[in-house]
N, C-alpha and C positions, 0 to 999 in steps of 0.2 A: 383487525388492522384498520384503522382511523384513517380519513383521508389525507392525515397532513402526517406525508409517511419520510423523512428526511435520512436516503446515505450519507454519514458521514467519515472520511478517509483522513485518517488520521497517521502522519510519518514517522517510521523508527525510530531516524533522527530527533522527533520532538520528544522524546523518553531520555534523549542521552544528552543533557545541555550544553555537557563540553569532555573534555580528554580527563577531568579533575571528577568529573559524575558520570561516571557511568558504568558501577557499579549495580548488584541486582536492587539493593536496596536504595539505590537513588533513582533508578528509573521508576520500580514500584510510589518512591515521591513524587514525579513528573505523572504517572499515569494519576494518579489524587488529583492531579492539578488541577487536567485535564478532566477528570468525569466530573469536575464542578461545573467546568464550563457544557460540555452535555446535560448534567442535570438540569441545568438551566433551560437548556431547549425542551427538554421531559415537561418542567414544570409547564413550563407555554403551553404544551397541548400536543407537542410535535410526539407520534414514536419516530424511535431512530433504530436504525443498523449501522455498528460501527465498523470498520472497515481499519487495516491499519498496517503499515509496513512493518518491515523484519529483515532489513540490511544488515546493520551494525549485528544484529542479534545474532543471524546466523553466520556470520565472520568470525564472533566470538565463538561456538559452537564449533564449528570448522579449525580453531585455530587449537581449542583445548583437545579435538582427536586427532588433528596432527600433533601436537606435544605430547601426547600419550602412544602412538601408536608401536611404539616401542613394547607395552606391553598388550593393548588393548586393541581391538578392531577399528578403524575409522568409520566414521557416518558418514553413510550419504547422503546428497545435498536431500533428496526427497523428504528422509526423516528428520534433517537438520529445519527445514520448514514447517512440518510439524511439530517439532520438538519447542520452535518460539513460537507458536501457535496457542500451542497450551501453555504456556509461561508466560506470554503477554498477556494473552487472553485473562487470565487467572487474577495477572493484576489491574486489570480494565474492571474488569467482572466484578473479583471483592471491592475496590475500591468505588464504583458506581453505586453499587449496593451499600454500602455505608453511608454514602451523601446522599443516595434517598432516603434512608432509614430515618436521617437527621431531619432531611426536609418534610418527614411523615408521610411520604409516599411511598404508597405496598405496590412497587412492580420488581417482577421476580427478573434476573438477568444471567442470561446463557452464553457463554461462547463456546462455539463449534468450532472444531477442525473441519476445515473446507477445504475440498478437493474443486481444481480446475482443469475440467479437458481442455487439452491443443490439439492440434494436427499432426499426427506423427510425420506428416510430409511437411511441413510449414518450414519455407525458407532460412527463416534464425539456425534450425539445425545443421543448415552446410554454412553459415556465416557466425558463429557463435563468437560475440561482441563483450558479453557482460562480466567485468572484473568480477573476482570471488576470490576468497582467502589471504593466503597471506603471501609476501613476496619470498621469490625462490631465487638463489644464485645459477647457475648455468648448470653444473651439476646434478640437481637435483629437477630443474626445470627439463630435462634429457632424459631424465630418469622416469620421471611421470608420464611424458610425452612415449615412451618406448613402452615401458611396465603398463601403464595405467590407462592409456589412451585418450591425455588428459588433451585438449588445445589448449596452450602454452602463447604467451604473448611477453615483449618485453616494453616496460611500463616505463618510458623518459628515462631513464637512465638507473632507473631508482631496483632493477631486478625483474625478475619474471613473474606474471602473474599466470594461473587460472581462467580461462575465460570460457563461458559456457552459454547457452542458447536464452534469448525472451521472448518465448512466441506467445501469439496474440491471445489470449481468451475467448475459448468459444461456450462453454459451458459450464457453468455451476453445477456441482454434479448435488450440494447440500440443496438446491432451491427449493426443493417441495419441501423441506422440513424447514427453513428460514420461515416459509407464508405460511405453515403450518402456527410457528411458536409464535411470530407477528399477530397471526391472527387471535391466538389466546391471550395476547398482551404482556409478550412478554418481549423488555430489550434484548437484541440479538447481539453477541460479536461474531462476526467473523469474515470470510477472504482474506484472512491475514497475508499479509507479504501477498496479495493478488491469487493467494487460495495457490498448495499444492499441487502443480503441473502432472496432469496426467496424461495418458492415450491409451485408445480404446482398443484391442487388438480383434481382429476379425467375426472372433465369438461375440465380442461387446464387454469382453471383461478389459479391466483397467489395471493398470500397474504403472508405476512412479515414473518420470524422467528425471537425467542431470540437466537442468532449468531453471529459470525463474522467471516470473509473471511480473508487471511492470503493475505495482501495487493500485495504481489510479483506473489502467485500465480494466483493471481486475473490480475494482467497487464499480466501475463507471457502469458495465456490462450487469451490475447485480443491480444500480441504479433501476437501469432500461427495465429489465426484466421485473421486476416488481412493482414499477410505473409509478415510482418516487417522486413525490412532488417537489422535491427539491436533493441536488447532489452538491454536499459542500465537501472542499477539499482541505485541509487544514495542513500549512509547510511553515516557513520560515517568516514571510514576508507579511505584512495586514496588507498590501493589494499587489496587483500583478501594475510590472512596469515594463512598457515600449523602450528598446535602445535601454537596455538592461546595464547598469558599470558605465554607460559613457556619458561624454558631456552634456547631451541632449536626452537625457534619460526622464521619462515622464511618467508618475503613477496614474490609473486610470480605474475610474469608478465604474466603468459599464462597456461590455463590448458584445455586438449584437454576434449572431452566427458568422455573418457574412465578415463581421472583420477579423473576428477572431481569426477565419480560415485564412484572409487574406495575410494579417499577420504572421503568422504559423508559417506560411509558404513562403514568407520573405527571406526567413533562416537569419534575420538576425537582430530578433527581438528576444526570443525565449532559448536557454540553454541548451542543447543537450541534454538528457540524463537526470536533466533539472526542472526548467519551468518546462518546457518542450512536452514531455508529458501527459505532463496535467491538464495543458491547454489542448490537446489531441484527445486526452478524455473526455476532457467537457464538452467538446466539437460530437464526438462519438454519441455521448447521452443528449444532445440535443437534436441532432438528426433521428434521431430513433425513438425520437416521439418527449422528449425529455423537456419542462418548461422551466427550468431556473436553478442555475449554478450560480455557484459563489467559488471563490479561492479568497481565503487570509489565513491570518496567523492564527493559533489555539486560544490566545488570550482573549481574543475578539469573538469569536466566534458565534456569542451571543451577540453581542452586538450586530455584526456581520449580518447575523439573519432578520433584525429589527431593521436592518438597511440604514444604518449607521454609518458604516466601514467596508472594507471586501471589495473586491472588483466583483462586479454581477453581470450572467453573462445571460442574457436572452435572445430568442431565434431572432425577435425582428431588434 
């Protein structure tokens, strides 16, 4: 492992361009896009671990063992997280490997299924927030809630959803084997979707929860831990913007630790659910010893890190 060691978190959403692509074989396109633009940082000098959400993915997952359970068993959310684990993974993987084969660089690339311990006592369990699946009318939303002991919420008007727990990440359960295959030079994927929600039970053995890991926080914590010289986040936008949709909305090239928190605390500059996140990640990897964050878009990304584009985020 090289000292210019770069996590990069890459969004489900950026696989799925729109309602018209996103299909297996169009995301498998969008992942192509994408490992050009990683190669590109390979080529530099950088290794990387990529890191990469599985929203949309495991909504799909969840929606095909509800429409089958009629004959078949349903999944749970545990394996549904691994299930896009290795089916992203797979096309990050072959697809990176191709474009270095192209650009005539021999580095071999892995994605791991990565498991994430939480807290089996960690407050999201009594408050469980986070939409999953698909919408239920009243009937069936009763029925889950009784049978299943699902928490049930009703969604604007639009039905009932699903909602289940995002506790925080505490540990990497893959890490010794991540600095292991780092260390032989090899690109890693993985903490997909924020790494498979686990808890330890009294012996120390581990078994799955219904959960999900908030994907940023989940790279930010494998950032820390591996003492990456750099954690970039890759969403929608090429920089992060103050007074986000309104009139006075302003993109910004650089925000030190201190503003970032102060903004962040304001609640009403970054989304919910959205930019909110990712800027709570980058805060998290900079307090804990972390020296240079970016957030842009995929497109940029090289760019971004030649400090072209990106909002960049430093302690001072």
């Amino acid at each position: 492992m090289g000292d210019r060691l770069a996590v990069v978190a890459i969004g489900g959403n950026s696989l799925i361009k729109d309602r018209m692509h996103q299909e297996v074989r169009d995301q498998y396109i969008a992942a192509h896009e994408t490992s050009q633009h990683v190669a590109a940082m390979i080529a530099d000098g950088w290794d990387v671990v990529i890191g990469h959400g599985n929203g949309p993915q495991v909504g799909f997952i969840l929606r095909r063992s509800e429409l089958a359970a009629h004959e078949l068993h349903e999944v749970p959310l545990d394996a549904c997280g691994a299930d896009s684990q290795g089916a992203i993974g797979y096309a990050l993987a072959q697809n990176l490997q191709n474009v270095l084969r192209r650009r005539a660089m021999d580095r071999p690339v892995v994605a791991i299924v990565t498991q994430t311990e939480v807290a089996a006592d960690d407050p999201a369990f009594t408050n469980p927030t986070k939409p999953i699946g698909s919408f239920m009318d009243d009937g069936e939303a009763r029925r889950r809630r009784q049978q299943d002991g699902w928490d049930v919420v009703e969604d604007a008007n639009r039905g009932w959803r699903r909602v289940v727990a995002s506790p925080r990440p505490l540990r990497i359960v893959e890490l010794d084997a991540i600095r292991s295959l780092l260390s032989a030079g090899v690109i890693v994927i993985g903490v997909g979707g924020g790494g498979i929600p686990v808890v330890a039970d009294p012996d120390g053995d581990l078994q799955g929860v219904e959960a999900v890991i908030d994907k940023d926080l989940g790279c930010s914590l494998l950032a820390r831990n591996l003492g990456a010289e750099l954690f970039l986040i890759s969403t929608s936008v090429e920089k992060v913007a103050l007074n986000f949709g309104t009139p006075v909305e302003r993109w910004v090239d650089h925000l030190s630790l201190a503003e970032a928190r102060r903004y962040l605390a304001e609640g009403v500059h970054f989304a919910a659910g959205s930019m909110a996140p990712k800027i709570e990640a980058v805060i998290e990897y900079l307090e804990n010893g972390g020296k240079h964050a970016i957030v842009t878009d995929t497109p940029n990304l090289a760019r971004a890190v030649a400090g072209r584009t990106g909002t960049h985020f430093t302690v001072d």
